[in-house]
C-alpha positions in Angstrom: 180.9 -160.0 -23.8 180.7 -157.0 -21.9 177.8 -155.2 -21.3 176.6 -151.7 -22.5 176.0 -149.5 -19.3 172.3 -147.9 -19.2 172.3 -144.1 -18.9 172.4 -143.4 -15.3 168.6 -142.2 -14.7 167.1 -146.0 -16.0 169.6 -147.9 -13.4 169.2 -145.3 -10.5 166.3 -145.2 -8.8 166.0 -142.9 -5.7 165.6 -144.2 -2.1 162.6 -141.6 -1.9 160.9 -140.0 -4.1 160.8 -136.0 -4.4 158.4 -133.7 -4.0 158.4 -130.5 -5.2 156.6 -127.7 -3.7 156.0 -124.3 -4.2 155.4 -121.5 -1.2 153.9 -118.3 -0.3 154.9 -115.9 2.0 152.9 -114.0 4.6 155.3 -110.7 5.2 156.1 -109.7 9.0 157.3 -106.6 10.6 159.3 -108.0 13.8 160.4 -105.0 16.3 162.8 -103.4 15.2 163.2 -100.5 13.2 166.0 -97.8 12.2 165.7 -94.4 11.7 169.3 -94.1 11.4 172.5 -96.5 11.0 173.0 -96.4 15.2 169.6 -98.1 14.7 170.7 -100.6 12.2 173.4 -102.0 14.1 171.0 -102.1 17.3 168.6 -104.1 15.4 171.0 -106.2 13.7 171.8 -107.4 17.1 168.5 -107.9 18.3 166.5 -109.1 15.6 165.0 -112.8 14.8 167.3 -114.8 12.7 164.4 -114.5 9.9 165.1 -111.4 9.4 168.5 -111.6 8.8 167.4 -114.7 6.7 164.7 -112.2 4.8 167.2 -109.2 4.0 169.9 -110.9 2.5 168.1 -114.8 0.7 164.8 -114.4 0.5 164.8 -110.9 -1.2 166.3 -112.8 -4.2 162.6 -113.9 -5.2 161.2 -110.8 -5.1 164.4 -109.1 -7.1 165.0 -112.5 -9.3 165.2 -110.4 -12.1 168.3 -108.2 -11.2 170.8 -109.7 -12.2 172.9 -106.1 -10.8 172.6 -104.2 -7.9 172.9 -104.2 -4.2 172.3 -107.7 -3.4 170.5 -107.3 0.1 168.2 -105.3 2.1 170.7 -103.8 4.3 173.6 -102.3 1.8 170.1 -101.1 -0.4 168.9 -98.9 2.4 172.4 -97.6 3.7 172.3 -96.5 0.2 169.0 -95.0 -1.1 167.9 -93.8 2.6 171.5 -93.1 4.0 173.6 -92.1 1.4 176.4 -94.0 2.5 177.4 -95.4 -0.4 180.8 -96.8 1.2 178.6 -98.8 3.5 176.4 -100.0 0.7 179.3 -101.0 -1.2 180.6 -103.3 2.3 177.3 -104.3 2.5 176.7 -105.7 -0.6 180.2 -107.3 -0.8 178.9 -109.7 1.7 178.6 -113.6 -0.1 176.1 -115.3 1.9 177.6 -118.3 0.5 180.8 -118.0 2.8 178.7 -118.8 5.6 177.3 -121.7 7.4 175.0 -120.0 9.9 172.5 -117.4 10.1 174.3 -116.2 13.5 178.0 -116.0 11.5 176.3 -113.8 9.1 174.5 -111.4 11.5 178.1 -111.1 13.3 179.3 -110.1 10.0 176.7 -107.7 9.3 177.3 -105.9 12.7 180.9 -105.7 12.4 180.7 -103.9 8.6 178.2 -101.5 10.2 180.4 -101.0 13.8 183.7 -100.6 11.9 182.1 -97.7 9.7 180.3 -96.3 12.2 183.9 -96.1 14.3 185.5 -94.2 11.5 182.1 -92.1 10.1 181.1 -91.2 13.8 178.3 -88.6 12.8 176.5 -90.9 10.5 175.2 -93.2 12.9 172.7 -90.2 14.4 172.4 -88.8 11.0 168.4 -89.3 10.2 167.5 -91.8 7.0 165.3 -90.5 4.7 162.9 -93.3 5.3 163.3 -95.9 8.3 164.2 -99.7 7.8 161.8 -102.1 9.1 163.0 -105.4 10.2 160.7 -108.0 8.7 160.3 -111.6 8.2 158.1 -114.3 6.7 155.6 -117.1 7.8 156.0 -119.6 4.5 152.5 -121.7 3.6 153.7 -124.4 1.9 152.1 -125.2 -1.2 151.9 -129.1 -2.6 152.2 -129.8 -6.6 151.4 -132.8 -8.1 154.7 -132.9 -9.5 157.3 -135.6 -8.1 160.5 -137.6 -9.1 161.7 -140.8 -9.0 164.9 -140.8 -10.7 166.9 -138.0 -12.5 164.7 -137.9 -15.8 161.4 -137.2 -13.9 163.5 -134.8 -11.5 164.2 -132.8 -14.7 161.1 -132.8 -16.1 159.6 -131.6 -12.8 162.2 -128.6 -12.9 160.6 -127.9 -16.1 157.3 -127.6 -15.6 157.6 -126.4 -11.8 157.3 -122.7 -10.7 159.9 -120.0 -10.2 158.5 -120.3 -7.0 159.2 -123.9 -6.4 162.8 -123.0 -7.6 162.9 -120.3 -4.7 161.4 -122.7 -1.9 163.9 -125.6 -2.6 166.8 -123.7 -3.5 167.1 -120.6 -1.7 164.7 -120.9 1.5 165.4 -124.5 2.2 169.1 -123.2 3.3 167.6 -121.7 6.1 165.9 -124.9 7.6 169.6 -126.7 6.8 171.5 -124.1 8.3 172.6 -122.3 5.4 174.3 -125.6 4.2 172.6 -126.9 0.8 169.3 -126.6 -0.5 166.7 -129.4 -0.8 168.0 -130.2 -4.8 171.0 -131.2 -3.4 170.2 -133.0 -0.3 167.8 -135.2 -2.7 170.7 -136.3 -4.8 173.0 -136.8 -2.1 171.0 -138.6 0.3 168.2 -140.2 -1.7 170.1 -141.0 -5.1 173.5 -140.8 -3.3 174.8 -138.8 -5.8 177.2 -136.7 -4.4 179.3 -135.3 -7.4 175.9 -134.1 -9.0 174.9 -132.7 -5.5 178.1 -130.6 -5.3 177.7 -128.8 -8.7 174.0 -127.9 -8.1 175.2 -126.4 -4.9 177.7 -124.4 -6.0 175.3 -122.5 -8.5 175.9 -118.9 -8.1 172.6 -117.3 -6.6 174.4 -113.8 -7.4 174.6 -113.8 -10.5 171.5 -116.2 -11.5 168.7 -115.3 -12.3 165.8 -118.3 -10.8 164.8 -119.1 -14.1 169.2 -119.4 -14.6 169.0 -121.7 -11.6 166.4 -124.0 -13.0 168.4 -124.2 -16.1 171.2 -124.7 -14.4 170.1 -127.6 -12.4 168.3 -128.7 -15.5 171.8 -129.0 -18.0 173.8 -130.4 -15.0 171.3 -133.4 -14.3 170.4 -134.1 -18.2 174.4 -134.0 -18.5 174.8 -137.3 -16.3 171.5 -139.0 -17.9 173.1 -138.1 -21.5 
């Protein structure tokens, strides 16, 4: 007689638990600034990976709620402050996604801005109306008391966790792993080697989610394989 299999989150249990944390961020200006695009592509080439980090992920927590627009720092100046709306539009075409390295995405950043600047010679000198500054962020990681053994507790965590939380593991972890994944995914890859269910978290569009999207998200996807 066969034998009725148990929904996957009773007979998977994860090699380590998780832990979900929240953050805040202590805002940095690093050295550079721009008074014009000239400047932008200087500083583009000479700025911390953070910042490159901070102007194109992490401004998706403090814009969550824009769900249209200029999707980084960058094309958002070259617009408001610069008037080069062509740029902008180059700018903001850029999917972070496509990339697998903070350093691949500054070199793409520098060549949008030197291939416009090649063909729109007297914008680069042409002032802004108000500078960019470079910045960056020191994160102070902040525990909850939340954690999850399996995939029910993991969506019950997402449920009751912060907007916050949903930032820190999905969006900033991809700069301590390289741009790869986010901690979500490395979770159910590694700990619950789930690696189907690891995939389709990752590929949740951070464009056009909202955070409180992404938690749904994540939420239908893993109650989907307990169901």
């Amino acid at each position: 007689m066969a034998t009725a299999q148990l929904p996957l989150s009773r007979q998977h249990w994860a090699r380590a638990p998780f832990y979900f944390n929240s953050a805040a961020h202590l805002m940095r200006i690093v050295g550079e600034r721009a008074d014009n695009l000239e400047g932008l592509l200087e500083g583009l080439h000479s700025c911390p990976d953070e910042a490159i980090f901070q102007h194109t992920f992490q401004t998706l927590e403090e814009h969550h709620f824009i769900r249209e627009g200029f999707s980084n720092d960058f094309a958002h100046w070259a617009f408001s402050a610069c008037n080069e709306v062509a740029l902008a539009e180059k700018l903001a075409a850029v999917d972070v996604r496509e990339f697998t390295s903070t350093r691949a995405l500054r070199e793409r950043l520098i060549e949008i801005v030197k291939e416009y600047l090649a063909t729109h010679p007297r914008a680069g000198e042409r002032p802004a109306l108000e500078p960019f500054h470079f910045c960056a962020s020191d994160t102070v990681v902040i525990p909850t008391p939340l954690v999850a053994r399996n995939l029910d507790e993991f969506a019950e965590g997402l449920k009751q966790t912060s907007i916050y939380c949903v930032h820190y593991h999905f969006i900033e972890a991809r700069l301590r792993l390289k741009l790869n994944s986010n901690d979500f995914s490395m979770w159910l890859e590694k700990d619950m080697e789930l690696h189907a269910l690891a995939d389709r978290v990752n590929r949740i569009d951070i464009y056009t989610s909202t955070l409180n999207d992404i938690r749904r998200k994540i939420i239908r996807i893993v109650e989907g394989a307990t169901a």
